[in-house]
C-alpha positions as CSV (number, residue, x, y, z in Angstrom):
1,X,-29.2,5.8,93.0
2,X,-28.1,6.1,97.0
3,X,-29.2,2.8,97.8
4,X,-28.0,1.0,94.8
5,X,-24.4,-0.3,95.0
6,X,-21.6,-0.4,92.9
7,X,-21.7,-3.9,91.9
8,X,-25.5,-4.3,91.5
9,X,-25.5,-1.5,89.3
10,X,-22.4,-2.9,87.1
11,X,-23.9,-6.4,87.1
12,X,-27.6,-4.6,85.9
13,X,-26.0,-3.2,82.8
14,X,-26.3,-0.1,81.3
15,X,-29.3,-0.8,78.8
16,X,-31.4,-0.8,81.8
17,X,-30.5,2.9,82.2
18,X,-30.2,3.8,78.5
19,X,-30.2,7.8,78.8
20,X,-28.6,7.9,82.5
21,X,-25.5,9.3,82.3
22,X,-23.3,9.5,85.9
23,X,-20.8,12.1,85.4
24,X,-17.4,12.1,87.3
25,X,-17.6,14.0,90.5
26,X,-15.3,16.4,89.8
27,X,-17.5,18.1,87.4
28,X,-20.1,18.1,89.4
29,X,-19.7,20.5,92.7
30,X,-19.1,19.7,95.8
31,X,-22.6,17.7,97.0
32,X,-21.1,15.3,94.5
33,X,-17.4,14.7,96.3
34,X,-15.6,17.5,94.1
35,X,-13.1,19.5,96.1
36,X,-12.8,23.0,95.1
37,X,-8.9,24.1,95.0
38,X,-9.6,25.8,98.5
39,X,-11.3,23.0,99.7
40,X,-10.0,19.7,101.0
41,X,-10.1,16.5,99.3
42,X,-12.2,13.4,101.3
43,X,-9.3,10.6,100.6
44,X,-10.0,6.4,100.7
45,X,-6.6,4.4,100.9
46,X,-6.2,0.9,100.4
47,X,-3.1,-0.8,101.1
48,X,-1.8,1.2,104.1
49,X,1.0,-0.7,105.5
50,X,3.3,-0.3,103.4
51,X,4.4,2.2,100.5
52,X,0.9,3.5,101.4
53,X,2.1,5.1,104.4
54,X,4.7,7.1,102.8
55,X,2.0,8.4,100.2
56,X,-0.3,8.7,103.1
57,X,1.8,10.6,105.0
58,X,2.4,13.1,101.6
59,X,-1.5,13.3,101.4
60,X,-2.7,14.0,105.3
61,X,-0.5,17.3,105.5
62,X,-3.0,18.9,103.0
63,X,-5.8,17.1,102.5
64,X,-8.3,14.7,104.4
65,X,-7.7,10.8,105.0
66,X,-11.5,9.9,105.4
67,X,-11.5,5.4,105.0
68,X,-9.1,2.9,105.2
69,X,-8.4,-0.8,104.3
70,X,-6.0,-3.3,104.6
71,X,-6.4,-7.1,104.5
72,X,-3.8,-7.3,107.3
73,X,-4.9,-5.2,110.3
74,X,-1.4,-6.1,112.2
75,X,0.7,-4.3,109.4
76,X,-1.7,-1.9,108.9
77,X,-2.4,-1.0,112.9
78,X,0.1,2.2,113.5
79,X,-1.6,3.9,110.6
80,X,-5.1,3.0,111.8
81,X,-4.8,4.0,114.9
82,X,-3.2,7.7,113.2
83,X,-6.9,8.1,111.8
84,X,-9.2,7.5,114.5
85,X,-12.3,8.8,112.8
86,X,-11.8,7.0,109.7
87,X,-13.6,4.6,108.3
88,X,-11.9,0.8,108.8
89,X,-12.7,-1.7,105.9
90,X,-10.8,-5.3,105.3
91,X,-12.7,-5.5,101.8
92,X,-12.5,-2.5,99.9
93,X,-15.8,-3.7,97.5
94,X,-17.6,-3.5,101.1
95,X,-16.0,0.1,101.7
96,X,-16.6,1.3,97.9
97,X,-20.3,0.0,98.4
98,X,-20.9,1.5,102.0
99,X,-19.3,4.9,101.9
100,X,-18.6,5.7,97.9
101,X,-20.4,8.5,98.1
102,X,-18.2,10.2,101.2
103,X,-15.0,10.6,99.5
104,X,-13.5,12.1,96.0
105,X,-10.1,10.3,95.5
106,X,-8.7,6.9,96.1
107,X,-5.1,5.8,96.9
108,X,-4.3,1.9,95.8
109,X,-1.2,0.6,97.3
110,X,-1.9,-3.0,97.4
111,X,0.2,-5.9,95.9
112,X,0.5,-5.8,92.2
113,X,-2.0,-7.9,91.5
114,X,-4.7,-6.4,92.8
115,X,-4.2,-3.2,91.7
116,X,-6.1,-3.2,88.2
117,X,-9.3,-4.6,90.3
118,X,-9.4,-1.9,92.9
119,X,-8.0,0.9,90.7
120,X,-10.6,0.3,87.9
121,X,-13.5,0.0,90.3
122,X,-12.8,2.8,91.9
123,X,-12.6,5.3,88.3
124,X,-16.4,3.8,87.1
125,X,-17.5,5.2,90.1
126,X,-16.2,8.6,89.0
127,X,-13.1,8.6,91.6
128,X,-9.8,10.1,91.4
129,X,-6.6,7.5,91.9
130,X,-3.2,7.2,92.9
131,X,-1.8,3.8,92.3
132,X,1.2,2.6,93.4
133,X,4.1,0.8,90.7
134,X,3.6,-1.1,88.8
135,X,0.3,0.3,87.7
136,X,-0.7,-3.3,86.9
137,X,0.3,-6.8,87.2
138,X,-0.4,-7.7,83.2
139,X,-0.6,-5.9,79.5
140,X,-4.2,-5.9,79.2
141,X,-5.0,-4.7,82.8
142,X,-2.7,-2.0,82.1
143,X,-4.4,-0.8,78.4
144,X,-7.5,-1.1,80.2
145,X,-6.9,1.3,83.0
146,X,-5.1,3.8,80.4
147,X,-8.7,3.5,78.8
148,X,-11.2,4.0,82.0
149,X,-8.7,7.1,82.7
150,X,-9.9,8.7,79.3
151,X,-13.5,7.8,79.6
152,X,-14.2,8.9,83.0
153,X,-11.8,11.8,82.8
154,X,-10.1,11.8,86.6
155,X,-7.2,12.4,87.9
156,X,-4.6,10.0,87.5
157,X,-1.0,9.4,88.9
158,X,1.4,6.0,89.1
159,X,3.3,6.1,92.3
160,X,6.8,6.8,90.3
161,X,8.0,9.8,92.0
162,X,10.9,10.1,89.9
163,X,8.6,11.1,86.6
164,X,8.1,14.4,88.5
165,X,11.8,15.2,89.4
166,X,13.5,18.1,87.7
167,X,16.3,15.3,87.2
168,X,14.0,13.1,84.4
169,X,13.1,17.2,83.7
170,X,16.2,17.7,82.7
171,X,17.1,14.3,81.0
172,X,14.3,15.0,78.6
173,X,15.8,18.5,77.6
174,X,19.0,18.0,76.8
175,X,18.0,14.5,74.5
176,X,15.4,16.8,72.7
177,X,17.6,19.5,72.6
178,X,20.0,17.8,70.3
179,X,22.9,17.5,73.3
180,X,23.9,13.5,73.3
181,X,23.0,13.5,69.1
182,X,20.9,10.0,68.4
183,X,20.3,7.3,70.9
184,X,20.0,3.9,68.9
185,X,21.1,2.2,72.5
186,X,20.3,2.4,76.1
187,X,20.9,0.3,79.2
188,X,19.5,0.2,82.6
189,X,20.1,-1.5,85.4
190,X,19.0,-1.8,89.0
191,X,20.9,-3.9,92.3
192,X,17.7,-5.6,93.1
193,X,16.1,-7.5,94.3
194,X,16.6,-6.8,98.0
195,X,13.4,-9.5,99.2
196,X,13.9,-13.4,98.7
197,X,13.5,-14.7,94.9
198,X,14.4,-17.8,93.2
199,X,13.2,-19.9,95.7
200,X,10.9,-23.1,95.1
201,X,7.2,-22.8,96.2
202,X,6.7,-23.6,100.0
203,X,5.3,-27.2,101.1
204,X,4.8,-25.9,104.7
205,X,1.1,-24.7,104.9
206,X,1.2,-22.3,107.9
207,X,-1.8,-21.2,110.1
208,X,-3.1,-17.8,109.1
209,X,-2.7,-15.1,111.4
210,X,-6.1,-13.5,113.3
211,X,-4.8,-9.9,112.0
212,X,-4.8,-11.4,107.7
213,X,-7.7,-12.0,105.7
214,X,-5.5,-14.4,103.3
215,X,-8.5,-15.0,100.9
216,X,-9.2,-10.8,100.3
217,X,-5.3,-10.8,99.8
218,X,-5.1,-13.6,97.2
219,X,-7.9,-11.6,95.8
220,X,-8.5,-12.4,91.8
221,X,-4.9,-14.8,92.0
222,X,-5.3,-18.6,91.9
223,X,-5.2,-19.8,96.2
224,X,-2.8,-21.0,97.4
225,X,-2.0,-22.0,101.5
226,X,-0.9,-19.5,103.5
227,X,2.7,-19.2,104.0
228,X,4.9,-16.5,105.9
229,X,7.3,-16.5,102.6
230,X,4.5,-14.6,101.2
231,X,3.3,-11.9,103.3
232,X,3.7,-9.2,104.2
233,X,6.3,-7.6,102.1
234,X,8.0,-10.3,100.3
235,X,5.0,-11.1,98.0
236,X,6.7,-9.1,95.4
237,X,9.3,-11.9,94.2
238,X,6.3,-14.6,93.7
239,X,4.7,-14.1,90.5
240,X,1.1,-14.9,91.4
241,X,1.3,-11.4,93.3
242,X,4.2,-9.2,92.2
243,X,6.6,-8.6,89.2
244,X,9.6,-9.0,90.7
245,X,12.8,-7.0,90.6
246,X,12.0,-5.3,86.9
247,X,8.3,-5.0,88.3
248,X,9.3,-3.1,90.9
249,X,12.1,-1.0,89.6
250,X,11.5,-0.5,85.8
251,X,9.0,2.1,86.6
252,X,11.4,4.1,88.4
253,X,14.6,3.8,86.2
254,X,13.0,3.3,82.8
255,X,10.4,6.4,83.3
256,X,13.1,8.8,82.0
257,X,13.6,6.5,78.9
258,X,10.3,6.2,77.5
259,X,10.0,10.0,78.6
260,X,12.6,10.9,76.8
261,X,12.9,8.7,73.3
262,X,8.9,9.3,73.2
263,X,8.7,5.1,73.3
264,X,5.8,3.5,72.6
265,X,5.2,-0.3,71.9
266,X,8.4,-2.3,71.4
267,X,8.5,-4.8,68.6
268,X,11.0,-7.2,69.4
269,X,11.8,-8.6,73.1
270,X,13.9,-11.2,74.2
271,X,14.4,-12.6,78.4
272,X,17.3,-14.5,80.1
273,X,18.0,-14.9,83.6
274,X,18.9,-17.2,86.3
275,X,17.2,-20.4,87.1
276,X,13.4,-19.8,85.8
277,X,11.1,-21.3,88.3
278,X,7.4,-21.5,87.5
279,X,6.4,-20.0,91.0
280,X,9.1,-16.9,91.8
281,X,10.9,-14.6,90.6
282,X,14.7,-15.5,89.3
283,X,17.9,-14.0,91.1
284,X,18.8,-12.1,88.5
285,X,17.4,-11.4,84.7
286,X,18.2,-9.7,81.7
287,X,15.8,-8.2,78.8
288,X,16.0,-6.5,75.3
289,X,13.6,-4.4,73.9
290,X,13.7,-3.4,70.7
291,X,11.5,0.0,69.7
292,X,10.8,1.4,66.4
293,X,12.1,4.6,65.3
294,X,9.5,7.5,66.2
295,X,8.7,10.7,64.9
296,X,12.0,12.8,64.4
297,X,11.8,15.6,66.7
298,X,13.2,19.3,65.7
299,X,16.3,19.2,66.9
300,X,17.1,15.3,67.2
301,X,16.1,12.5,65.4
302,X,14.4,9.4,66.9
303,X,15.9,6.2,65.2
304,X,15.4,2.6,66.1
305,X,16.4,1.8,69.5
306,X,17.9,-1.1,71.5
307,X,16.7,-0.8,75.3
308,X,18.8,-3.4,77.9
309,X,17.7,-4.4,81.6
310,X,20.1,-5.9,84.1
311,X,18.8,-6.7,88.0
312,X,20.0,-8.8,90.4
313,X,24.0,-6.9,90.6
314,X,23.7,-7.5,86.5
315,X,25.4,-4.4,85.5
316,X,26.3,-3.0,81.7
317,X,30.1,-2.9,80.9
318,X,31.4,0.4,82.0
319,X,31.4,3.2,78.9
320,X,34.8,4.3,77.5
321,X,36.0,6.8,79.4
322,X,34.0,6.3,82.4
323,X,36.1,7.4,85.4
324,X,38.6,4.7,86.8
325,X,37.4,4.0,90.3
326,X,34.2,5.8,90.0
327,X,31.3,3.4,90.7
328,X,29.2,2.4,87.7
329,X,25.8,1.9,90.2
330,X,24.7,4.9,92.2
331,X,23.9,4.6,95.8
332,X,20.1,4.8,95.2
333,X,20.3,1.1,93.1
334,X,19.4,2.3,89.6
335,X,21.2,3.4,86.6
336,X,20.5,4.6,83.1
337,X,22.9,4.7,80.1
338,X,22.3,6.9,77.1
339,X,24.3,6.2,74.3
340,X,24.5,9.2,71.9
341,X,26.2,9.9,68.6
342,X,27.4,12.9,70.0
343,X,27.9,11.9,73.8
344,X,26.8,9.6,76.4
345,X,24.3,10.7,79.2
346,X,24.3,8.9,82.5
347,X,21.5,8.9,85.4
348,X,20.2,7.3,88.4
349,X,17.1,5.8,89.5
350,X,14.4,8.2,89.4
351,X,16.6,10.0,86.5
352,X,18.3,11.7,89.4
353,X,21.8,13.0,89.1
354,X,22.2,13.2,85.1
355,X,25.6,14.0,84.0
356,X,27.3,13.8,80.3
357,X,30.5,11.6,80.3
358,X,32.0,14.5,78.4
359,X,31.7,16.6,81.3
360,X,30.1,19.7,79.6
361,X,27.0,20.9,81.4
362,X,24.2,21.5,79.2
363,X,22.4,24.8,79.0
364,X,19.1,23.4,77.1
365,X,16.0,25.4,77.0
366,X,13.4,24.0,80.0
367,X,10.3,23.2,78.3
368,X,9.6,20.6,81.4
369,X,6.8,21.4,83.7
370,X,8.7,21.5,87.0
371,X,7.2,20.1,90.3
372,X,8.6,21.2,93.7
373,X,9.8,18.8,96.2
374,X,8.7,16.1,93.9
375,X,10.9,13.3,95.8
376,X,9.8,14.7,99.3
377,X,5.5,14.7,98.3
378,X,5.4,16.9,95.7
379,X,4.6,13.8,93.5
380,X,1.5,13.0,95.5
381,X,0.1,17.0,96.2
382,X,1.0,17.3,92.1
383,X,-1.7,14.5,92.2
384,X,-4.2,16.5,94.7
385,X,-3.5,19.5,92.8
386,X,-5.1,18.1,89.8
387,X,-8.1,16.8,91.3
388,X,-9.1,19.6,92.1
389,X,-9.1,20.8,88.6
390,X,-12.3,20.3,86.0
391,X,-11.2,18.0,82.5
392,X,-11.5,20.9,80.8
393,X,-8.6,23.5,82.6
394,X,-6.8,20.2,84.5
395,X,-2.8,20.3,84.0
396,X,-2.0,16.6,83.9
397,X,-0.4,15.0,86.2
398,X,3.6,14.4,85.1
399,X,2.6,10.2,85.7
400,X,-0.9,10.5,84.9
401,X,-2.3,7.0,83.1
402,X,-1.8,8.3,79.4
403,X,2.4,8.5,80.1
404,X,2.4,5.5,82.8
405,X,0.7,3.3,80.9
406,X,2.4,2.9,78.3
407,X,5.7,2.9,80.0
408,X,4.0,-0.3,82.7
409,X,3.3,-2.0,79.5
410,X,6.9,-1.6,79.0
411,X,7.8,-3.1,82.1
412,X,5.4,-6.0,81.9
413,X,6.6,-6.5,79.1
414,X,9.6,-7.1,80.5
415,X,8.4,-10.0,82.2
416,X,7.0,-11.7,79.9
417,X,9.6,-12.3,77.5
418,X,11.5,-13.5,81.0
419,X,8.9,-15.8,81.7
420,X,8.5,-17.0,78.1
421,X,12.6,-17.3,77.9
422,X,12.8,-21.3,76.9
423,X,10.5,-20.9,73.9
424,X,14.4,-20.2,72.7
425,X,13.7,-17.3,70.0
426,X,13.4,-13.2,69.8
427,X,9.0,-12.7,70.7
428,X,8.0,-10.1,67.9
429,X,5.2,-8.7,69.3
430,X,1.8,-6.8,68.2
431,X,1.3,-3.8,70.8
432,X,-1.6,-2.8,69.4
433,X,-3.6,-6.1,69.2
434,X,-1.1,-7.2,72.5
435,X,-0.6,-10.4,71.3
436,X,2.9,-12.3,70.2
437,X,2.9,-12.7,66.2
438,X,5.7,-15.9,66.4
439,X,4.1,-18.6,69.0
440,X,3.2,-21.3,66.7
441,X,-0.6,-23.0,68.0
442,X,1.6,-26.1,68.5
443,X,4.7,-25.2,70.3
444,X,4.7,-25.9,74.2
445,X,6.7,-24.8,77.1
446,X,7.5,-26.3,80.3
447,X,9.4,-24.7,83.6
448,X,11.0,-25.8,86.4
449,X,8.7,-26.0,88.9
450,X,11.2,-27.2,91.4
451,X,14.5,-26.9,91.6
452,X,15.2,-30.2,94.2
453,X,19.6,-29.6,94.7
454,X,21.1,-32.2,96.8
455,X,24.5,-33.4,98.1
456,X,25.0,-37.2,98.3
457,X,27.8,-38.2,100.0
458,X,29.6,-35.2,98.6
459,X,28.5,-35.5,95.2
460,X,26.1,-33.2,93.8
461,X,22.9,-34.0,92.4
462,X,20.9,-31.9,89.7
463,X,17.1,-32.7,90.2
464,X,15.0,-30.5,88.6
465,X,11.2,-31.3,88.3
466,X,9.5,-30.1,85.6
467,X,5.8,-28.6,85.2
468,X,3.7,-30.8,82.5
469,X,4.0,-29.1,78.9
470,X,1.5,-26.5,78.0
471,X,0.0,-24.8,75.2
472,X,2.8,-21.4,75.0
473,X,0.2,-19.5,73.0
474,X,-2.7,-20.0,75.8
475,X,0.1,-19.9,78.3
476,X,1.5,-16.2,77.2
477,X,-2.3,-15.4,76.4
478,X,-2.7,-15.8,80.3
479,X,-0.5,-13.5,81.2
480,X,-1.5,-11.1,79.1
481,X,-4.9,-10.9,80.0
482,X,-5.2,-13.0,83.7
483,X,-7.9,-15.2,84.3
484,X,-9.4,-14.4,87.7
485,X,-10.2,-16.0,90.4
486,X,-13.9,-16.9,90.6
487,X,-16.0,-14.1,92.4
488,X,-13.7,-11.3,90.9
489,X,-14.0,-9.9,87.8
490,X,-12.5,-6.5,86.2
491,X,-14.8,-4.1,84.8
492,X,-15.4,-4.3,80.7
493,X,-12.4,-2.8,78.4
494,X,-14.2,0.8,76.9
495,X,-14.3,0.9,73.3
């Protein structure tokens, strides 16, 4: 198998090797990339420039950064020139297929829509990974890597360092623990975006830069020119590569939530927002989820439960009571609302901070695995830590793909029902089979595709142009489960 690569041996299919089992290399030793807990981990990262420096730099102090790639070598070239000995890749389906067999543990912090692809890749061939938020761009590329997770039994962690903070800790305890009685409402709400949205799609087709390799960046999206608006940083407000403010943020500030209320699939959502352009992200947006009651819990009851997003300076009326002058968004630009029958419970993004409007101070039992320094690394070495571990003894990871999956379903959930906002109705929808149960085989939808605003002679003009009307069941089919690009393709969902 040395000389066969990754993508020859997917494409052969596995009745050719009826009876050959490849088992994940952490159960088996070190000739096969497992790390002993003494030993260091051999680290790939792709996506460098970025958030992947931060978790980089969480990563290095401990353990070994052995390959990295980055389809923009300019962004990327300060942590590239940190690792002289590693391996440097602009394609990581080159680097997986050259040097697989050197290293135990991948880090993916690439655009959002490219993270399914690379992440998924990387766990068939046995690999620990780190993936940054959102997990994934869409539903089904979320379920799917939830899935691989189980089957190939690695370690797994989204890049949500709040899910490992004694704050989110401590926000589970004291709901569990009876302290804030039943929450049938919450509301969160974050004060981005903070990178360009709402904008029309750019006309200008700009040269590409020596330093980009625009067509590995577009990846399994639909190509479009190259354009500065996209790239680098700023990709996250276009929907062809990011998810936006909620996309983004959700992650961090709803982790505590679905933590908490033990959330699973909603069954009701409903979108609103500013302008909706077919191309970006809008200004601001607004969501309901509505979740089915749960299991009651010993102490506390799980009831029905109304969840509310606000971005873009969207904020939630301030709670009776709520101190005069006090401001209702934290400094870090998230906040979370729990509305108990018994009191209302109030945290930050991350789930940092909580505090009882009441002002008591909660004594609940900690039941909450804690991790240290989880804001300042602890997050990523929690990660390390478990990969280091067999399936059999491994303490799971507090974000591992069986707790952020579900809650990034959540989240792109949230953009869909923002994006399906002028079908005009509440979506009902089917978690399990992830389809919408109320989009008729006949209804259509059309979006501004741009928003052309003039002043004539001081009078204003309203000229918005349309896309052509399509199909809304096909069209909310497509963002559930993308259609990629031709020449990428993600592996097949396990059964």
């Amino acid at each position: 198998m040395t000389n066969l690569s990754r993508r020859s041996f997917l494409k052969t299919g596995a009745a050719a090797f009826a009876g050959f089992t490849i088992a994940p290399n952490i159960i088996l030793g070190k000739s096969h990339g497992h790390a002993a807990p003494t030993d260091k981990l051999n680290i790939a990262a792709v996506g460098i420039g970025g958030m992947g420096n931060s978790n980089i730099k969480n990563m290095e102090t401990t353990d070994n950064i052995v390959a990295l790639c980055d389809v923009d070598w300019k962004y990327s070239k300060d942590v590239m020139a940190r690792f002289p000995n590693a391996k440097k890749y602009w394609d990581y389906r080159k680097m997986y297929d050259e040097i697989g067999s050197t290293f135990d543990a991948v880090l993916c912090a690439t655009a959002d829509h490219t993270h399914a692809i690379i992440t998924s890749d990387a766990m068939t061939m046995g690999k620990h990974v780190y993936t940054q938020k959102p997990m994934t761009h869409s539903v089904y590329e979320t379920r799917l890597l939830t899935k691989l997770a189980n089957k190939y039994k690695v370690a797994t962690q989204m890049g949500n360092q709040g899910s490992s903070s004694e704050g989110t800790d401590l926000v589970c305890e004291w709901i569990w623990n009876g302290e804030i009685g039943e929450v049938t409402k919450v509301e969160c709400a974050t004060n981005r975006p903070i990178w360009p949205q709402g904008l029309n799609a750019p006309e200008a087709v700009m040269r590409v830069p020596k330093t980009l390799d625009w067509d590995l960046f577009t990846g399994p999206a639909k190509m479009r020119p190259f354009n500065e608006v996209y790239h680098p940083w700023n990709w996250r407000g276009w929907w062809d590569y990011g998810t936006g403010a909620l996309g983004d943020m959700a992650c961090h500030i709803m982790q505590p939530v679905v933590a908490a209320l033990k959330l699973g699939y909603p069954t009701k959502i409903q979108g609103s927002s500013t302008l909706l352009l077919a191309d970006c992200a809008p200004n601001a947006q607004r969501v309901k989820f509505t979740f089915p009651a749960r299991d009651n819990m010993p102490k506390v009851a799980m009831p029905e439960v109304e969840v509310y997003w606000y971005d873009g300076g969207i904020l939630p009326d301030r709670p009776a009571g709520f101190p005069d002058g006090k401001e209702l968004m934290p400094g870090n630009g998230g906040l979370v609302i729990f509305h108990g029958t018994k009191d209302t419970l109030i945290c930050s993004c991350y789930g940092q901070d909580p505090w009882l409007l009441s002002g008591r101070v909660p004594n609940a039992p900690k039941v909450c695995r804690r991790v240290e320094n989880a804001m300042r690394g602890g997050h990523e070495q929690d990660w390390i830590r478990a990969c280091k571990e067999s399936p059999e003894n491994r303490v799971e990871t507090k974000s591992n793909f069986n707790i952020s999956g579900p809650l990034n379903e959540v989240v792109v959930m949230g953009v869909l029902a923002v994006r399906l906002q002028t079908l005009n109705k509440e979506l009902l929808w089917d978690g399990e089979n992830m389809e919408f149960t109320n989009i008729g085989p006949n209804e259509e939808i059309r979006i501004v595709k741009k928003d052309d605003f003039k002043v004539v002679d001081g009078d204003p003009k309203f000229n918005k142009i349309y896309t052509d009307p399509v199909n809304a069941q096909q069209f909310a089919r497509e963002l559930i489960k993308h259609n990629y690009r031709e020449g990428w393709k993600l592996v097949d969902m396990p059964r």
